[in-house]
C-alpha positions as CSV (number, residue, x, y, z in Angstrom):
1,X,0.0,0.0,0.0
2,X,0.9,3.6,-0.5
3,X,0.7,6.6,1.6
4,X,-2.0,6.9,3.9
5,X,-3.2,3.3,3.3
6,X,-4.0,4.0,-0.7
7,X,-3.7,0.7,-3.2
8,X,-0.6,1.0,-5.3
9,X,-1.6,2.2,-9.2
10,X,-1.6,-0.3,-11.8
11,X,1.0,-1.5,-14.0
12,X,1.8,0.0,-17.4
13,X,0.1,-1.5,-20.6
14,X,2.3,-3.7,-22.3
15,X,4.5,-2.3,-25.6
16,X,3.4,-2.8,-29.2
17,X,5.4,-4.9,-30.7
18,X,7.6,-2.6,-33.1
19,X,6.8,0.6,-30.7
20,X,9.5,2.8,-29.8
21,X,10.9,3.8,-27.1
22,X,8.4,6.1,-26.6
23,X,5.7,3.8,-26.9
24,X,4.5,5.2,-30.5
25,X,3.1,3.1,-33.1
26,X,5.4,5.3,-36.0
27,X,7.7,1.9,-37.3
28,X,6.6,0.5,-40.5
29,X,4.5,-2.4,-39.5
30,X,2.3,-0.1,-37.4
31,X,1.5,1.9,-40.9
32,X,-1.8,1.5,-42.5
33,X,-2.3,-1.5,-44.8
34,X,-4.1,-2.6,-47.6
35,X,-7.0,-5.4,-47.1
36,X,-8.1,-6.7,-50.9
37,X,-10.3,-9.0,-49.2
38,X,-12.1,-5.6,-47.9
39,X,-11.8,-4.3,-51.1
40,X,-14.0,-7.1,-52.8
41,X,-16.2,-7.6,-49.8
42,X,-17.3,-3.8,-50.5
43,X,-17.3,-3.9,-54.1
44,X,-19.9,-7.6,-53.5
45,X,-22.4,-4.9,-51.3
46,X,-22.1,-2.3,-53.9
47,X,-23.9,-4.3,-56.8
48,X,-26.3,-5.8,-54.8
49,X,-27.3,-2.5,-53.4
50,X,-27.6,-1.3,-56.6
51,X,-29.5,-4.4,-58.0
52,X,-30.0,-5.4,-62.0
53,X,-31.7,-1.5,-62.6
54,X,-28.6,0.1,-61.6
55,X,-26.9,-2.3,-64.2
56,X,-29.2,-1.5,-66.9
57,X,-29.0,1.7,-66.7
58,X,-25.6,1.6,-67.0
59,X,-25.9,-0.7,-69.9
60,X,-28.2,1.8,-71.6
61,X,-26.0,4.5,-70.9
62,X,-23.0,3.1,-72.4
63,X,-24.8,1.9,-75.8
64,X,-26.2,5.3,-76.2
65,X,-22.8,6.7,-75.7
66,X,-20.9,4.1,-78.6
67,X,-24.0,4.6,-80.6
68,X,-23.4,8.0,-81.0
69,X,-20.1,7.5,-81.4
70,X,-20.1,4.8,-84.6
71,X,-22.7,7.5,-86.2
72,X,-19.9,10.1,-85.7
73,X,-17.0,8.3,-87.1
74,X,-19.2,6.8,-89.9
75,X,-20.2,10.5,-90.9
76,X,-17.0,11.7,-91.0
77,X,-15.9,8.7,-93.0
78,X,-18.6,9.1,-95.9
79,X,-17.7,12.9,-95.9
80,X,-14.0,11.9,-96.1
81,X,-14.7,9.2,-99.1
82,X,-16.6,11.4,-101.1
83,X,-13.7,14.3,-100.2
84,X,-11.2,11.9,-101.7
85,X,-13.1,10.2,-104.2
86,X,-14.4,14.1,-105.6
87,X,-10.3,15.1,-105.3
88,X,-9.6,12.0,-107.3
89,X,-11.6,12.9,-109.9
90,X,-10.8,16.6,-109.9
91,X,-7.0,15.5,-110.1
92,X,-7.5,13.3,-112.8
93,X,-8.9,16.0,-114.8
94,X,-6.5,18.4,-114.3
95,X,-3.6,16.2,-115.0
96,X,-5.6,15.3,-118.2
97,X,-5.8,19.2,-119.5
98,X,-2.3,19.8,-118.5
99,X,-0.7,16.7,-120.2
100,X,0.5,17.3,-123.5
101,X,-0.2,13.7,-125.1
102,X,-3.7,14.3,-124.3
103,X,-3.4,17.8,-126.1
104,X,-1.6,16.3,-129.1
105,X,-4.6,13.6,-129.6
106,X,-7.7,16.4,-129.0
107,X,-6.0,18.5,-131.4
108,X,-5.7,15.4,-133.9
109,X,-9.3,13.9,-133.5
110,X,-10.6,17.5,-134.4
111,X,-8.2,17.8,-137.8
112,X,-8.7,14.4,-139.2
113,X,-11.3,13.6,-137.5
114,X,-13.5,13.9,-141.0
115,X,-11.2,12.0,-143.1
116,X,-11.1,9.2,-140.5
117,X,-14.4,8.8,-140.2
118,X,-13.9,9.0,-144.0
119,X,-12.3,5.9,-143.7
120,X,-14.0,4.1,-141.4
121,X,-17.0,4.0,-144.0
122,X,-15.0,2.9,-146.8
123,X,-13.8,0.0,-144.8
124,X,-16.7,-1.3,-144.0
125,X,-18.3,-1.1,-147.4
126,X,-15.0,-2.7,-148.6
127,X,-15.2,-6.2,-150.3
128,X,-12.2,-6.8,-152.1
129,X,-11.7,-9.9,-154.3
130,X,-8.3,-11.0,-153.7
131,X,-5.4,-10.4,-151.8
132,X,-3.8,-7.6,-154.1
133,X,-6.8,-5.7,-153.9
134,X,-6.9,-6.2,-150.4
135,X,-3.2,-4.7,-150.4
136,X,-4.2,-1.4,-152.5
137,X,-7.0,-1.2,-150.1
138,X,-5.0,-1.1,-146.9
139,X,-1.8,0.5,-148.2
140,X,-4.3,4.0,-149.0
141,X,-5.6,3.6,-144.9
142,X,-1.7,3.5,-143.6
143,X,-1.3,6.4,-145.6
144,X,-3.7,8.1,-143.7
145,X,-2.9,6.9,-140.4
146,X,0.7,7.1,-141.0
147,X,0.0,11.1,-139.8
148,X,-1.7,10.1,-136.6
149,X,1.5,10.5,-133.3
150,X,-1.0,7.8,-131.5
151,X,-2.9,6.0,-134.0
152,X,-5.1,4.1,-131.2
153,X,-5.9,6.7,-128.7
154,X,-6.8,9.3,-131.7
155,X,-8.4,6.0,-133.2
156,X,-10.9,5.8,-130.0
157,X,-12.5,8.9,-130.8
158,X,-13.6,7.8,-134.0
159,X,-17.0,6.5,-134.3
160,X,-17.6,3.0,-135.4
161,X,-14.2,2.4,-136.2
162,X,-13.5,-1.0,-137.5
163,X,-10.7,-1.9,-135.2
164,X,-11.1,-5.3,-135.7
165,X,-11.4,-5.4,-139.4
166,X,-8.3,-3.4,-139.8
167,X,-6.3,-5.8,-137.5
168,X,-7.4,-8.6,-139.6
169,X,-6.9,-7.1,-142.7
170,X,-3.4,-6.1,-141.6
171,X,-2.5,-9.5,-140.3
172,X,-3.3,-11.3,-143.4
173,X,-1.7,-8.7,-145.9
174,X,1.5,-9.6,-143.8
175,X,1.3,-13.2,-143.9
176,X,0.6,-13.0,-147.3
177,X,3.2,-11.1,-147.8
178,X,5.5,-13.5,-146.1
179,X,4.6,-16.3,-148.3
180,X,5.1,-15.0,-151.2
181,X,8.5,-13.8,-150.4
182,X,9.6,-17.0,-149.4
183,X,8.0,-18.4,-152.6
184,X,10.2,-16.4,-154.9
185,X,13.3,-17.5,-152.9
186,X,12.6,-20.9,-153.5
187,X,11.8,-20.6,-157.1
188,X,14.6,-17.8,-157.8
189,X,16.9,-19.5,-156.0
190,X,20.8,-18.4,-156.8
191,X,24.0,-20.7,-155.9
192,X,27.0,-19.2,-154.4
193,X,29.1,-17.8,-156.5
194,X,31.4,-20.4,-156.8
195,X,28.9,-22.7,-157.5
196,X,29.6,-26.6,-158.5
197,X,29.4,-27.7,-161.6
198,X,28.3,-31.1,-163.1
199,X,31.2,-31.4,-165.0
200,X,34.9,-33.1,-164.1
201,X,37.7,-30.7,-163.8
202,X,39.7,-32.4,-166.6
203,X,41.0,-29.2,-167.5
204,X,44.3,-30.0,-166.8
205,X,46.6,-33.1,-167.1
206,X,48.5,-33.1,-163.8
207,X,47.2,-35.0,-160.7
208,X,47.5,-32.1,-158.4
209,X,45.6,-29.7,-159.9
210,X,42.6,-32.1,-160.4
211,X,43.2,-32.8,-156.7
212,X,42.8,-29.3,-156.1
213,X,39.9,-28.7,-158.3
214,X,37.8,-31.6,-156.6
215,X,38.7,-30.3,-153.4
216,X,37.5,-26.5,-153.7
217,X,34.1,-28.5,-155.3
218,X,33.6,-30.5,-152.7
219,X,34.2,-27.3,-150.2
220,X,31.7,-25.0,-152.3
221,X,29.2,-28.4,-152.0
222,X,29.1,-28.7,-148.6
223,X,28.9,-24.9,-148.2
224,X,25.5,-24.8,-150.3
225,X,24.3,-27.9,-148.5
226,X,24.5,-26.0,-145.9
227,X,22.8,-22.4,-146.9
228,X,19.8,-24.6,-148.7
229,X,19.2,-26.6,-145.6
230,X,19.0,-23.9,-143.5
231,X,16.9,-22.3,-145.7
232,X,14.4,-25.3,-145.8
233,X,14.4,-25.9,-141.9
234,X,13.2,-21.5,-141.8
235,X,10.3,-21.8,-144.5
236,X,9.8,-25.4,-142.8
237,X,9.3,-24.3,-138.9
238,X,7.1,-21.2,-140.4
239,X,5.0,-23.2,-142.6
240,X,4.0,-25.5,-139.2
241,X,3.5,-22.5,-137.3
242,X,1.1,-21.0,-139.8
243,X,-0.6,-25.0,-140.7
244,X,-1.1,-25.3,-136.6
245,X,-3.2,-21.6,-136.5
246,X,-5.0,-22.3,-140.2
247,X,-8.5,-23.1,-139.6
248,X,-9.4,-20.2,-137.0
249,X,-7.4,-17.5,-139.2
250,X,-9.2,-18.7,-141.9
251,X,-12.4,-18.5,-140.3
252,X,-11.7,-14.8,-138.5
253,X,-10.2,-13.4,-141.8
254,X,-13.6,-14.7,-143.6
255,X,-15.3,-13.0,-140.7
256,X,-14.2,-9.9,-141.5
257,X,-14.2,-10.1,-145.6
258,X,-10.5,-10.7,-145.9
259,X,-10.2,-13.3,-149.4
260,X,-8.1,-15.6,-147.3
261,X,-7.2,-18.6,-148.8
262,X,-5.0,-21.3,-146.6
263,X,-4.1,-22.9,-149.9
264,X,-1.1,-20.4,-149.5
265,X,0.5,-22.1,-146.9
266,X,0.3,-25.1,-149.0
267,X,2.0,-24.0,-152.1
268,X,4.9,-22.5,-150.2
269,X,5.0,-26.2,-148.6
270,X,5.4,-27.6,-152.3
271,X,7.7,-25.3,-152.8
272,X,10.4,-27.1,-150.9
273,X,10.6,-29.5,-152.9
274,X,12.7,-27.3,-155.4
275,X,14.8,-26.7,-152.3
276,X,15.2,-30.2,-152.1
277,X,15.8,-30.4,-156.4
278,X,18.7,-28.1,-155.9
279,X,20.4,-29.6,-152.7
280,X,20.5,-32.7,-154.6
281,X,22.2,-31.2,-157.7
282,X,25.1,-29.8,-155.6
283,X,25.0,-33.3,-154.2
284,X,25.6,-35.0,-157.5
285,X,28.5,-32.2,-158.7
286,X,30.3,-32.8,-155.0
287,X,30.1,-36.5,-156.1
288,X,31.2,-36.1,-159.8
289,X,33.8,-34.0,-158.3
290,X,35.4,-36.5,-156.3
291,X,35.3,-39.0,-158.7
292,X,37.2,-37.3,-161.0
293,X,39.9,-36.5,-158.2
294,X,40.4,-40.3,-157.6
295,X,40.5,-41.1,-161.1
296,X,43.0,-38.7,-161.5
């Protein structure tokens, strides 16, 4: 007991753990800390208090909101479209006035424009009878379009242009053409100039210079073989080319009253064979050649 009789005071709480000397709660593990499992457990009230209205609402709200949104971005989209398509075609236009090709065909389409349509009727009332006629025919059009700097844009602008009747009738005066050229090189055809002759070179009474003689006819020989050959395998390859394509070039070029004939092909065909004449005469002067060197 105290003083006077009066009961002794009681003893001191006991110290945090972590308190200082002072008995404050400052250290780090007497801070405030986080509780997630608080954090859900009020977060679990919160949407039941609210219950499924407060959700729909919210729903609603945020439709509303993305609605209006799309809408916006979709406006501004169809304006920006139509901005670039209307620049597009603007552009176009202007790079159209300002080119000078473009220029250069206007101008042309207004000065021949006449004469080509001119043309144009004359083509299609054309029916020529043969293939000369057809050549007189189409060699008085290239004159004409020989003037044009771009013959198929200034050609566009031409109404009723037969564009596929002139490519037919251009096609077969070319192959025509072509076959008849290498017609007169088989029937004109020309030896070397040091051609072989039938005849022995007897010429001379020595050995040596019959020797010789055969030898420069067998060399010529085998040099014409050779330039007649290759001559035959060209018209040759050709001839297949054209044989394979016949029957629908025949057909198209009827289509668009061309006097096409495929007998053409043929002919030059049979005309190999005097190829084939005249390889076999240098043949025969090679051979009579050497037989008179090893008679010698």
């Amino acid at each position: 007991r105290g003083p006077g009789g009066a009961p002794p005071p009681p003893p001191p709480p006991p110290r945090l753990p972590g308190a200082g000397a002072g008995g404050g709660g400052s250290g780090a593990e007497g801070g405030v800390q986080r509780a997630p499992e608080v954090l859900s457990l009020f977060q679990d009230l919160r949407r039941e208090l609210l219950g499924a209205q407060g959700f729909k609402r919210n729903i609603a709200r945020n439709k509303a909101a993305a609605a209006a949104t799309a809408d916006t971005a979709t406006a501004g989209t169809s304006s920006q479209g139509s901005d670039e398509s209307g620049g597009q075609s603007e552009l176009m236009s202007e790079l159209l006035l300002k080119s000078n090709h473009h220029g250069s065909v206007e101008r042309e389409r207004k000065v021949f424009g006449p004469v080509l349509e001119q043309v144009a009727a004359q083509l299609r009332r054309a029916s020529p009878a043969s293939m000369a006629s057809l050549g007189l025919l189409l060699g008085k059009v290239e004159v004409v379009l020989a003037r044009l700097g771009d013959e198929r844009a200034v050609l566009k602008g031409v109404r009723d242009w037969p564009e596929a009747r002139v490519d037919a009738m251009r096609e077969a005066t070319a192959v025509h053409a072509e076959l008849e050229g290498m017609r007169r090189e088989m029937n004109e055809w020309k030896p070397a100039a040091a051609a072989v002759t039938t005849r022995a070179p007897r010429t001379s009474s020595t050995a040596a210079a019959i020797a010789t003689a055969a030898s420069t006819a067998a060399r010529v020989a085998r040099d014409e073989g050779a330039r007649i050959t290759n001559a035959m395998d060209r018209i040759q390859r050709r001839v297949e080319t054209l044989e394979r394509t016949a029957d629908a070039d025949t057909r198209r070029f009827i289509e668009h009253g061309v006097p096409w004939d495929k007998a053409h092909v043929t002919a030059v065909r049979h005309g190999t064979l005097r190829l084939a004449e005249q390889h076999m005469r240098v043949c025969l002067a090679a051979a009579a050649a050497a037989s008179a060197s090893a008679a010698a």
